[in-house]
C-alpha positions as CSV (number, residue, x, y, z in Angstrom):
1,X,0.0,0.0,0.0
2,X,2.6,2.0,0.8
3,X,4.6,1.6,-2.2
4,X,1.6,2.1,-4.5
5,X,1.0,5.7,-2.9
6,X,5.2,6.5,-3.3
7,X,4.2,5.6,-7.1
8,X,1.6,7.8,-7.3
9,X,2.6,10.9,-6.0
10,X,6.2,10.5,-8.3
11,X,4.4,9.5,-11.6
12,X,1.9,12.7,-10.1
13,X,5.7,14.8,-9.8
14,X,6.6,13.4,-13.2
15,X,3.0,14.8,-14.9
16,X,3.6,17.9,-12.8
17,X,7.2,18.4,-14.4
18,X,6.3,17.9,-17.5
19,X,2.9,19.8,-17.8
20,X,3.6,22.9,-16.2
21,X,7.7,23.6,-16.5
22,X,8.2,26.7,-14.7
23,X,11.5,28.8,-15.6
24,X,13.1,30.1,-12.7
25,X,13.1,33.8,-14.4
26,X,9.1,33.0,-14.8
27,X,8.9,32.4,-11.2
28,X,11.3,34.8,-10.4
29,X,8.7,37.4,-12.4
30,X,5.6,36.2,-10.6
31,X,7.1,36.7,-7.3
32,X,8.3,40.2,-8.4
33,X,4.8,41.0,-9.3
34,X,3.1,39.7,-6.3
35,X,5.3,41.6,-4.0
36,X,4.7,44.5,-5.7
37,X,0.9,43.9,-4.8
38,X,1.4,43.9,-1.3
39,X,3.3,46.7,-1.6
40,X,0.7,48.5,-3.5
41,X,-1.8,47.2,-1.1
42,X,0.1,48.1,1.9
43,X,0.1,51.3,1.0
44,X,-3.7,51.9,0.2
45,X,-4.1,50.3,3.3
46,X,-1.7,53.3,4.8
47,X,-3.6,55.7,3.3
48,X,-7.1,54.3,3.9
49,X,-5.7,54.7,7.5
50,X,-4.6,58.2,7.1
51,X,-7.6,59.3,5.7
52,X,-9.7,57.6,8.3
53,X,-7.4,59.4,10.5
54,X,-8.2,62.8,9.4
55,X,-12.0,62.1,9.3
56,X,-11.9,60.9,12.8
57,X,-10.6,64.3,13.9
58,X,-12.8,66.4,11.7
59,X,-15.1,64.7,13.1
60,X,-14.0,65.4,16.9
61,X,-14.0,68.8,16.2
62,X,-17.2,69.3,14.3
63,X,-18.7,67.3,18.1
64,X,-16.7,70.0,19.6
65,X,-18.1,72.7,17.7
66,X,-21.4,71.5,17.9
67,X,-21.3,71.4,21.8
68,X,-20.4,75.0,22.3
69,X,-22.9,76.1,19.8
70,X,-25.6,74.1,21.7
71,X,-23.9,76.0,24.8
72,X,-24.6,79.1,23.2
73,X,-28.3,78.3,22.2
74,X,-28.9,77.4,25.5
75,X,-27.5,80.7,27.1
76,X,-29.4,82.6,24.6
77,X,-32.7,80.8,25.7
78,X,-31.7,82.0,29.2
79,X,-31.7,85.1,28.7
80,X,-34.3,85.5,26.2
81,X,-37.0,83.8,29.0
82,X,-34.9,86.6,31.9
83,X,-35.9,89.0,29.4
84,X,-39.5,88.1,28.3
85,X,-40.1,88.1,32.4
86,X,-39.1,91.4,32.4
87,X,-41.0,92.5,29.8
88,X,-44.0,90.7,31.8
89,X,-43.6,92.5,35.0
90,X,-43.2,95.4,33.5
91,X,-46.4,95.8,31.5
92,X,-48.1,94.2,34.5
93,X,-46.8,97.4,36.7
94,X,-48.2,99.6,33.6
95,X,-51.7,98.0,33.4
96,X,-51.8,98.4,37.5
97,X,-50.5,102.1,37.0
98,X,-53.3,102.7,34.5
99,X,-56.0,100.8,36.6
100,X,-55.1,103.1,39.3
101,X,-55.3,106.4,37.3
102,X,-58.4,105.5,35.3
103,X,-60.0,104.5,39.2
104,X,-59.6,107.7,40.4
């Protein structure tokens, strides 16, 4: 059994060999080019991660901005309801004044 699967796999080599002879320049070509693909994708890859980088920050500061303009809107609202309760108590002291003078 063990002698039939040694003649397999060499008559396999043999077919192998004679089927699909490989130069050692085409080999030597193939490699080149794949190396250059990793290289090539390595460096997308770099860039991908700069640019993922930069949009992470952006996007930081944009939260940033965002917060202090929410800040601002909110101090704004303060002061615009301070305000409208002056305006109230005011006219309230004006309709009183008026009442008064028109009751005497």
């Amino acid at each position: 059994m063990k002698t039939a699967f040694v003649k397999t796999l060499t008559v396999a080599a043999a077919v192998a060999m004679m089927a699909g002879c490989v130069s050692t320049s085409d080999f030597d070509k193939h490699v080149a080019a794949n190396d250059a693909a990793i290289k090539a994708a390595a460096q997308d890859a770099a860039t991908a991660k700069s640019a993922a980088d930069a949009a992470s920050a952006s996007a930081a500061k944009a939260g940033n901005a965002a917060a202090a303009a929410q800040s601002t809107a909110d101090q704004a609202l303060q002061a615009s309801k301070a305000s409208q309760a002056c305006c109230d108590a005011t006219n309230e002291k004006i309709d009183r004044a008026f009442k008064k003078s028109m009751g005497k």
